[in-house]
C-alpha distance (Angstrom), angle and dihedral (degrees) to the residues before:
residue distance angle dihedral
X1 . . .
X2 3.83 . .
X3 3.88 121.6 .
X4 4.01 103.4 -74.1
X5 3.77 76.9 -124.5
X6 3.72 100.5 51.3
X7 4.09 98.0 99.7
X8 3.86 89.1 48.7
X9 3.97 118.1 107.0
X10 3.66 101.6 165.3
X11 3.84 153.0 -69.8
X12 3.65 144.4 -125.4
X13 3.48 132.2 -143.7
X14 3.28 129.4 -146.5
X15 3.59 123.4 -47.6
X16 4.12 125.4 -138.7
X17 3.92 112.1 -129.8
X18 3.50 120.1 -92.3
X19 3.84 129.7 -80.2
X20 3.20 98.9 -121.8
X21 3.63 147.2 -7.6
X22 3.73 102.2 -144.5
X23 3.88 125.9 57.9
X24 3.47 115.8 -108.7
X25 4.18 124.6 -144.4
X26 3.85 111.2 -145.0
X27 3.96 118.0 -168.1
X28 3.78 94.7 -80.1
X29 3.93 89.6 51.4
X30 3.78 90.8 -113.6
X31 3.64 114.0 139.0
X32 3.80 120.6 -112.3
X33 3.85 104.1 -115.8
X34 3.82 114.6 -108.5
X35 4.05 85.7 -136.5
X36 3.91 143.1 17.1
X37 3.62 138.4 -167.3
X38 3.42 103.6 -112.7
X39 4.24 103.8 31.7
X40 4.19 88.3 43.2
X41 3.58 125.0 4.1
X42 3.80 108.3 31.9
X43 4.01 99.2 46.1
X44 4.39 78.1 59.3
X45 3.81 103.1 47.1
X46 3.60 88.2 41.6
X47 4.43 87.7 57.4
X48 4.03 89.0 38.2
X49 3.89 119.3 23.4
X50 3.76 108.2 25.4
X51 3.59 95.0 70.5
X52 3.89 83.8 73.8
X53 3.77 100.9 17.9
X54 3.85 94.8 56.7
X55 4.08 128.8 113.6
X56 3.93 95.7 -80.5
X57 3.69 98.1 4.4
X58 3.92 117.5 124.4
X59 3.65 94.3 -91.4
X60 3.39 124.8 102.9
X61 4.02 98.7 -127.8
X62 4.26 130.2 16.2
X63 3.87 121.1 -106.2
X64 4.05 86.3 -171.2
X65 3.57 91.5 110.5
X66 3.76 147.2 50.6
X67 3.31 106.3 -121.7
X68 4.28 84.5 48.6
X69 3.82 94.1 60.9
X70 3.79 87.1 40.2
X71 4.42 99.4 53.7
X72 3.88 83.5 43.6
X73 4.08 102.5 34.1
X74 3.92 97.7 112.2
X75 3.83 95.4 46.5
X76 3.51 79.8 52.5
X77 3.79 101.3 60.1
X78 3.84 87.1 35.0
X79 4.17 91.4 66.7
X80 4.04 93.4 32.9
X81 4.01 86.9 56.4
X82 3.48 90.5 41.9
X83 3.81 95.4 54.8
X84 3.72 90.6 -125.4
X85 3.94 97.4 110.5
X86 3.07 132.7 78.6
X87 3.71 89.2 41.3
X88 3.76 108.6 -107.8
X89 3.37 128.1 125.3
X90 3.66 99.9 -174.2
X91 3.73 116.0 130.9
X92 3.71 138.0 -162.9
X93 4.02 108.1 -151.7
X94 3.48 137.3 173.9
X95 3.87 92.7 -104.1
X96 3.40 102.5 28.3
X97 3.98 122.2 43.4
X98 3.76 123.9 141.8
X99 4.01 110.3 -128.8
X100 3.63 83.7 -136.4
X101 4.01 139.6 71.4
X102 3.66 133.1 -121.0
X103 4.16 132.4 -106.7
X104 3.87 103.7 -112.3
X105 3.59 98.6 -7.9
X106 4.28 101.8 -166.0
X107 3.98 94.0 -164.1
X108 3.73 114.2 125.2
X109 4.17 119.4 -136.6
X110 3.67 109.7 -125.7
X111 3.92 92.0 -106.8
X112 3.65 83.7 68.5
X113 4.23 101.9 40.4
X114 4.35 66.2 63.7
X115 3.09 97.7 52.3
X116 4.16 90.5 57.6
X117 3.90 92.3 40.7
X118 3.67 83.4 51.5
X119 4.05 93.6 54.2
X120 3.89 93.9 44.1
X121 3.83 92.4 42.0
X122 4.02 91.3 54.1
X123 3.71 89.0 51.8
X124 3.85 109.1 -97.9
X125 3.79 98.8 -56.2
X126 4.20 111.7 -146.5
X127 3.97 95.2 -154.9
X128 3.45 129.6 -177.8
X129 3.89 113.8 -19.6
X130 4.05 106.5 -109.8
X131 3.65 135.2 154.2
X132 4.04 110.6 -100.2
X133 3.72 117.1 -128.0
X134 3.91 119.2 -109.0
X135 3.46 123.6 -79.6
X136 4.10 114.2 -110.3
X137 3.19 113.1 -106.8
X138 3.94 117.6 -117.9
X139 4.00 90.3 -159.7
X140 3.87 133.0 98.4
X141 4.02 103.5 -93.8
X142 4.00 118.1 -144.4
X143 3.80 99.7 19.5
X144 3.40 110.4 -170.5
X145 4.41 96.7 -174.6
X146 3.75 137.6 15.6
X147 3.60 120.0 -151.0
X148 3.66 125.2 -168.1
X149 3.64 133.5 156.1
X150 3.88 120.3 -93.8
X151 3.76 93.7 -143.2
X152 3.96 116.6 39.2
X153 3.80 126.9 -144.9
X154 3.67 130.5 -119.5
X155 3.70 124.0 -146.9
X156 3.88 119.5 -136.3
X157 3.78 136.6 174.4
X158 4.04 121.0 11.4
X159 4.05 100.8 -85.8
X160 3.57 113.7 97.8
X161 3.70 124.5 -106.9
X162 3.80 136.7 -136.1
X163 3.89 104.5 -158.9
X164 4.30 128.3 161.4
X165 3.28 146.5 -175.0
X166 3.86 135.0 -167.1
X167 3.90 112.6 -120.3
X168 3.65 134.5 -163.9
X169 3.79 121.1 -114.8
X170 4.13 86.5 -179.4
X171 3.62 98.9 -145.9
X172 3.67 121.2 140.3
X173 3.91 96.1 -171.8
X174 3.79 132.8 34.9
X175 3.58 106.1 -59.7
X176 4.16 126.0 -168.2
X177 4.26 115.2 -143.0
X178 3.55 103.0 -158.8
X179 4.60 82.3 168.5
X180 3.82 136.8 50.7
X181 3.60 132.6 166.3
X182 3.70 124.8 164.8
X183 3.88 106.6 -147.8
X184 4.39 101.4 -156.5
X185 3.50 103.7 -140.5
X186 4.36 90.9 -153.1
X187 4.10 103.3 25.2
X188 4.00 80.5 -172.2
X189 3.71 95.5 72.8
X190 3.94 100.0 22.2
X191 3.77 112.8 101.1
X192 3.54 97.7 171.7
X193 4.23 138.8 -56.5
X194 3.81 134.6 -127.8
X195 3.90 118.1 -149.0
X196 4.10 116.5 -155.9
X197 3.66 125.9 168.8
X198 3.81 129.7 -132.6
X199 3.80 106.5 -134.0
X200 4.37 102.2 168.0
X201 3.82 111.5 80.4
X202 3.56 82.7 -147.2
X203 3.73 89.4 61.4
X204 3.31 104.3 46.0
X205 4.01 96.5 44.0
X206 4.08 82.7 57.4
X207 3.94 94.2 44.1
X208 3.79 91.1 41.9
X209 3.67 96.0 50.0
X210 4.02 93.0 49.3
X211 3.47 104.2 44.9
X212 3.72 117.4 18.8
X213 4.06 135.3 -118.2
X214 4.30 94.2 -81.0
X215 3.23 104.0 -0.1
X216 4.06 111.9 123.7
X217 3.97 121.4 -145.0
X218 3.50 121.2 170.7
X219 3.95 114.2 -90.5
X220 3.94 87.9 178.7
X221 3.70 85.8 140.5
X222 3.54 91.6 72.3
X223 4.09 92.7 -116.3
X224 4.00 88.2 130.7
X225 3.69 101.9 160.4
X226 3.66 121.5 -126.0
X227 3.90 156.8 122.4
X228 3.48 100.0 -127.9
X229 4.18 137.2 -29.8
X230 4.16 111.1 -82.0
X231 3.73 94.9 -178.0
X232 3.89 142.3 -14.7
X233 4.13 118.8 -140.3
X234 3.95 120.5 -155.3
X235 3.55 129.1 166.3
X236 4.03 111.9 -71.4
X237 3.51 105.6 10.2
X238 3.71 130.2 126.2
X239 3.61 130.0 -110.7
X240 4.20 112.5 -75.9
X241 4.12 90.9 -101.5
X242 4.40 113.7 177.5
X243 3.85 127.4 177.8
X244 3.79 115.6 -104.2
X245 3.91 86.5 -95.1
X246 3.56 85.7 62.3
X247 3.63 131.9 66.5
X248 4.07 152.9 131.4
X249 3.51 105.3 -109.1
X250 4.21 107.4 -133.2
X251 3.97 106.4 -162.8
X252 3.78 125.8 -142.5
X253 3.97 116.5 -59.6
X254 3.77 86.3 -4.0
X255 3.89 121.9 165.2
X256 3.99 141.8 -146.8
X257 3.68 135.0 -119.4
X258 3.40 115.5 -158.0
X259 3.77 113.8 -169.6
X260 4.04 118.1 -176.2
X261 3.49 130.7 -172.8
X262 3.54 104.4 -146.2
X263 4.25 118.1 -163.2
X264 3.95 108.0 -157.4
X265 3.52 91.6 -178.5
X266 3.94 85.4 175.3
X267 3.77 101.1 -47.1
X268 3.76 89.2 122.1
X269 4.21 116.7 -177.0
X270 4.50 83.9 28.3
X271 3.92 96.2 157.8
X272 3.74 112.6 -157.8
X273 3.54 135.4 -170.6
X274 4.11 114.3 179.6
X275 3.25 119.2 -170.2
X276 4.04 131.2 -172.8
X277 3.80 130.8 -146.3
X278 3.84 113.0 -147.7
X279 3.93 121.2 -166.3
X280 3.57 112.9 -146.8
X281 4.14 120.8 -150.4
X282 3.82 121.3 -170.0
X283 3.75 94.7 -165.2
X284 4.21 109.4 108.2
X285 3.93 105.3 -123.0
X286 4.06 138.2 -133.7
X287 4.11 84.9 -128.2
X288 3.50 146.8 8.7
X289 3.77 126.1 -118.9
X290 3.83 123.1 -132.1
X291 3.79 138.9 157.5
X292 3.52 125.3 -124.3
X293 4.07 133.7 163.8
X294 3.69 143.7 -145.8
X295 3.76 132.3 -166.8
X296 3.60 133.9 43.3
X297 3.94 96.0 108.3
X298 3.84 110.7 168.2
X299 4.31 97.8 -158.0
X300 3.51 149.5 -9.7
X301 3.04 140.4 -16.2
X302 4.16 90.1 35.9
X303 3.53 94.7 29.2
X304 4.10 112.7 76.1
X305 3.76 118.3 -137.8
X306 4.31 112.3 -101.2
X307 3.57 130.6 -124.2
X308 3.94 86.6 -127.2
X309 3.72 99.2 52.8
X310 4.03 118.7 87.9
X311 3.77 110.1 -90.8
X312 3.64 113.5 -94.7
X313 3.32 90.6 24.0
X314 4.04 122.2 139.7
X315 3.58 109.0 -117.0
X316 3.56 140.4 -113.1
X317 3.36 146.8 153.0
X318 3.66 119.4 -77.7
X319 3.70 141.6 131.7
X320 4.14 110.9 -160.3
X321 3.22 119.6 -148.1
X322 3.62 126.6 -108.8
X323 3.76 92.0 38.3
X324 4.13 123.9 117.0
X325 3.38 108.0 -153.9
X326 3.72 117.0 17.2
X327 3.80 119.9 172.3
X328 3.81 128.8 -159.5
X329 3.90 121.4 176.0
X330 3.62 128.0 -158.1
X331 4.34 138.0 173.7
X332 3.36 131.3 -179.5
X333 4.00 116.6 -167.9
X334 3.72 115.9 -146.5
X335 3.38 121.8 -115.6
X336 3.67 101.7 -172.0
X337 3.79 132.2 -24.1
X338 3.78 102.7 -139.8
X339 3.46 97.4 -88.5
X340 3.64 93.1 -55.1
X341 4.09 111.9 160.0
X342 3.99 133.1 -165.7
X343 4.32 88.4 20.4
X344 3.29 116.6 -171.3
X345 4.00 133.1 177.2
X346 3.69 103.8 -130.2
X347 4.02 109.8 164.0
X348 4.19 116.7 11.6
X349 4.13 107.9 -153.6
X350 3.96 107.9 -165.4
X351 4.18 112.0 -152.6
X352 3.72 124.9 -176.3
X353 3.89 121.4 146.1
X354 3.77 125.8 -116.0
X355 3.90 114.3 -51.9
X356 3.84 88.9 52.9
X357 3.85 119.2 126.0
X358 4.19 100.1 162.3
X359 3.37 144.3 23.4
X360 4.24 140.4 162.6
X361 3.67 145.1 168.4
X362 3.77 130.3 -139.8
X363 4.12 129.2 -172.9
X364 4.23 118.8 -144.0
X365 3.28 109.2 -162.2
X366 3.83 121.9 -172.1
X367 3.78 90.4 -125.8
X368 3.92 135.1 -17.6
X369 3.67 118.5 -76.6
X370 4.00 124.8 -162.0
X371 3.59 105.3 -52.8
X372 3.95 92.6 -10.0
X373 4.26 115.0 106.8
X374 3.68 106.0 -142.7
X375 4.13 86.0 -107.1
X376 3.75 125.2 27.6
X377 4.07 131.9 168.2
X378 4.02 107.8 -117.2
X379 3.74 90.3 -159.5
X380 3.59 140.0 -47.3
X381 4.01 130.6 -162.1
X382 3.57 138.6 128.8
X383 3.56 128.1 -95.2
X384 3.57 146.8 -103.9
X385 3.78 118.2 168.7
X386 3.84 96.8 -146.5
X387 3.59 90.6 47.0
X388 4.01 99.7 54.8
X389 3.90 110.4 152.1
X390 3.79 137.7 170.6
X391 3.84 107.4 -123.1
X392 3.75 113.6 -147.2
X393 3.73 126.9 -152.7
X394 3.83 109.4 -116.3
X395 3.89 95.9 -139.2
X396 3.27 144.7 89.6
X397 4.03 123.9 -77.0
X398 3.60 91.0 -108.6
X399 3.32 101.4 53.3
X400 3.71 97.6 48.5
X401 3.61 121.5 123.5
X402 4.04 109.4 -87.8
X403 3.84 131.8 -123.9
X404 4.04 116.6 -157.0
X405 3.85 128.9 175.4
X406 4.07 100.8 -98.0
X407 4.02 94.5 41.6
X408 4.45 120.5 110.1
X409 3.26 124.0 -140.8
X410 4.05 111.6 -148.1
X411 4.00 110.3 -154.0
X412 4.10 114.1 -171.4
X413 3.47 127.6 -168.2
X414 3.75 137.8 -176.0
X415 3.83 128.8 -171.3
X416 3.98 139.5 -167.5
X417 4.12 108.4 -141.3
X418 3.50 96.8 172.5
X419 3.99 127.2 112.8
X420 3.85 80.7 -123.6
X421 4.00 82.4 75.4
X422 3.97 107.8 85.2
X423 4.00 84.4 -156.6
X424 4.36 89.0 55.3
X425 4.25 84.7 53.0
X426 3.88 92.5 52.8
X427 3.71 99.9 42.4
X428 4.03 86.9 49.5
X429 4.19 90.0 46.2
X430 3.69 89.0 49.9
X431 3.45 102.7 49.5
X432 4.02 85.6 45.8
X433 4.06 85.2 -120.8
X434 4.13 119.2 144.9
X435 3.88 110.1 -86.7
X436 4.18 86.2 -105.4
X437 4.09 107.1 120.9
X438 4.11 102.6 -119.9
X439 3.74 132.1 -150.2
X440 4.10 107.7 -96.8
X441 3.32 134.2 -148.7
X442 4.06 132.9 -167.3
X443 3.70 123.8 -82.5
X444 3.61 148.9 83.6
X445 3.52 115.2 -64.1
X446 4.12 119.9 83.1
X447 3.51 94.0 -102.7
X448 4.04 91.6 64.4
X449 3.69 130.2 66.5
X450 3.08 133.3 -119.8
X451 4.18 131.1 -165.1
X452 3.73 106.3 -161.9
X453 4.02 139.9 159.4
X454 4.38 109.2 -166.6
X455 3.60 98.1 -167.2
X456 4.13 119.0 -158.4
X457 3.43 105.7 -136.4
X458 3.81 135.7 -157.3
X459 3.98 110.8 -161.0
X460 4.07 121.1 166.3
X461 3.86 123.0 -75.5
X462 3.89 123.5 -142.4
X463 3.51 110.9 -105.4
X464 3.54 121.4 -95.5
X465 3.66 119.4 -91.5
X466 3.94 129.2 -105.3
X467 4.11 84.6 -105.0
X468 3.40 141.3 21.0
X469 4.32 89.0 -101.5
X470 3.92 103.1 19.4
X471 3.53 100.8 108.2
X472 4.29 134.4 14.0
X473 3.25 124.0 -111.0
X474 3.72 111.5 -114.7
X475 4.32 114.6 -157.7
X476 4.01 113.3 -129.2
X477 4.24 111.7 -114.2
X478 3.89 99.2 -112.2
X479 3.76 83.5 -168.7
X480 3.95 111.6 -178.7
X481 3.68 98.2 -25.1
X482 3.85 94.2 97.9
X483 3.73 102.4 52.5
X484 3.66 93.1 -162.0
X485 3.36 97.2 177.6
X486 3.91 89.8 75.7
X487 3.44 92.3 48.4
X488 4.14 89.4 95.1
């Protein structure tokens, strides 16, 4: 498997507007340039790029100075026009646009795609020498605890592998993570992880006992222990980050499961060792966060039939190969969620596999409620699997949009499985298959598909006893509603 970073070239942030609109004659006749490095451009990349494209950073080249942005200034524009960079696949179409905004949304306006034609067309003006802002940091801020495994795992063969280990939070009380970021120790081999907490002494006595505290054994028959899902790691996301309000409640002596997928993809004797920061808040919060997913249905009746199958044909999920832009669509309605009270969707994290190219989320309600339309779009945006990200509304709690028993979900998909599709050549060189597109089905491994929402959800949290250690804390039953076994 290739770096998870190996197809990226770079991004921009956003750009300020330019300084002027009309050209301006100095003594020597040469026009004033419209922008400069230092008074436009540089202040922006600095805020939006050189987190990545830094000395060290998970870019593959810096942006931190001039003459960098200069050597690689038309690429640049080339990937901003193309809607490639900043990474972000989130889309606002015609039939599917969320009603509300995203958290630290990198897109540029086109006065400001402008703005950096304007700088490149006046020849890569210097400006004014200034200090540039600092970049923002991509990492977890006020960790509190580092887990990592004591043993490390090493990837063999070319068939993916499911392997876990149990990690140690170290609280003795009832703690609240308002952070997460999982830290892979080899991105060539890590496909993506799944975090769960063990809540029942019981449990965790019994898992402790048979398996160790860091020690990985493989869990590829999807057995991963666990109350309930805390977070869910895919290539190019950000760390799991929730307002005070907001948290994952981690209960006395609890423990981690750390499930990764690991994709060899050749790199035999690839020794990993991931580790994961956790934030800790001691603030009691207006809701609790867990994850949850929809999607993934195999057949009828959750499954809807495809254009490409044979008419009257049950259906089931399949993309064939040689085929540009095949669609499936899938809902599930909910039934009941556990119990669960005051739901709310607060971040939407799309996850397909390689041959993806779209993928979007709709709520049917039976009727509106409050500030919830009977129908809304969760998100929508294509797809890039070294670019996953967890898209979070920017809006308060309240307003959120709201999940009841009785309301569907609709999840679409689309995928490219032609050679055409740079993503079908790499997932048939790294599974050491002939470079002929094949049919694919649903499942696990990299050479499936999957067509996935994982929803972050906020749900309401007991109120907080009289004192400190009047009264236990008692976990909600999430029942069904997460489907963690499709969370792979």
């Amino acid at each position: 498997m290739r770096h998870p970073l190996a197809l990226f070239t770079f991004g921009v942030g956003l750009l300020t507007a330019a300084c002027g609109t009309d050209t301006m004659i100095e003594d020597d006749d040469k026009p004033v340039p419209r922008a400069t490095w230092y008074q436009d451009v540089g202040p922006i990349v600095a805020q939006h790029c050189m987190g990545c494209h830094s000395p060290g950073g998970i870019a593959p080249f810096s942006l931190t100075e001039y003459e960098d942005a200069v050597e690689t200034s038309m690429q640049m524009v080339e990937k901003v026009d193309a809607g490639e960079m900043p990474p972000f696949d989130a889309r606002e179409d015609a039939d599917c646009t969320p009603r509300h905004t995203w958290v630290d949304d990198p897109r540029l306006t086109d006065a400001q795609k402008q703005t950096l034609h304007a700088w490149i067309e006046d020849g890569h003006a210097l400006g004014t020498e200034a200090e540039l802002p600092k970049p923002k940091s991509t990492a977890l801020e006020g960790i509190s605890k580092t887990m990592t495994p004591s043993v490390g795992w090493t990837t063999t063969g070319t068939k993916d592998q499911f392997i876990c280990y149990v990690l140690d939070p170290g609280n003795k009380e009832l703690t609240w993570l308002t952070g997460l970021q999982v830290r892979p120790g080899n991105a060539l081999v890590v496909h993506h992880a799944v975090l769960t907490e063990l809540t029942k002494q019981e449990d965790i006595t019994a898992v402790v006992a048979q398996r160790g505290i860091g020690v990985p054994w493989d869990c590829g028959d999807n057995q991963t222990p666990g109350d309930f899902v805390v977070n869910v790691w895919t290539p190019g996301n950000q760390p799991m980050q929730t307002p005070v309000e907001l948290a994952v409640p981690l209960v006395p002596n609890a423990k981690m499961v750390m499930q990764i997928h690991y994709h060899p993809a050749g790199q035999n004797n690839q020794i990993d060792f991931t580790s994961v920061d956790l934030r800790f808040s001691s603030v009691w919060p207006r809701k609790m966060y867990f994850v949850a997913a929809v999607g993934n249905e195999l057949e009828a009746p959750n499954l809807m039939p495809s254009p490409d199958e044979a008419p009257g044909a049950p259906p089931r999920f399949m993309i064939p190969k040689n085929v540009p832009d095949h669609p499936e669509k899938m809902f599930r309605t909910l039934e009941s969620l556990g119990g669960l009270t005051g739901v709310k969707v607060f971040s939407v994290n799309p996850h397909m596999h390689l041959v993806g190219t779209h993928i979007s989320g709709k709520i049917n309600r039976p009727a509106a409620r409050g500030n919830d339309p009977k129908s809304e779009c969760l998100a929508n945006g294509g797809w890039n699997f070294d670019w996953q990200r967890t898209y979070i509304y920017d809006a308060p709690i309240d307003q959120l949009p709201g999940i009841e028993a009785g309301d569907t979900i609709e999840i679409s998909c689309k995928w490219n499985n032609t050679i055409q599709n740079p993503f079908v050549q790499r997932m048939l060189r790294d599974s050491n298959l002939p470079p002929q597109p094949i049919d694919l089905q649903l499942g696990e491994q990299t050479t499936n598909e999957m067509c996935l929402e994982i929803f972050g959800l906020a749900v309401d949290a007991p109120p907080p006893p009289p004192t400190a250690r009047s009264v236990p804390f008692v976990m909600p039953e999430l029942g069904n509603f997460q489907r963690r076994r499709n969370i792979q």
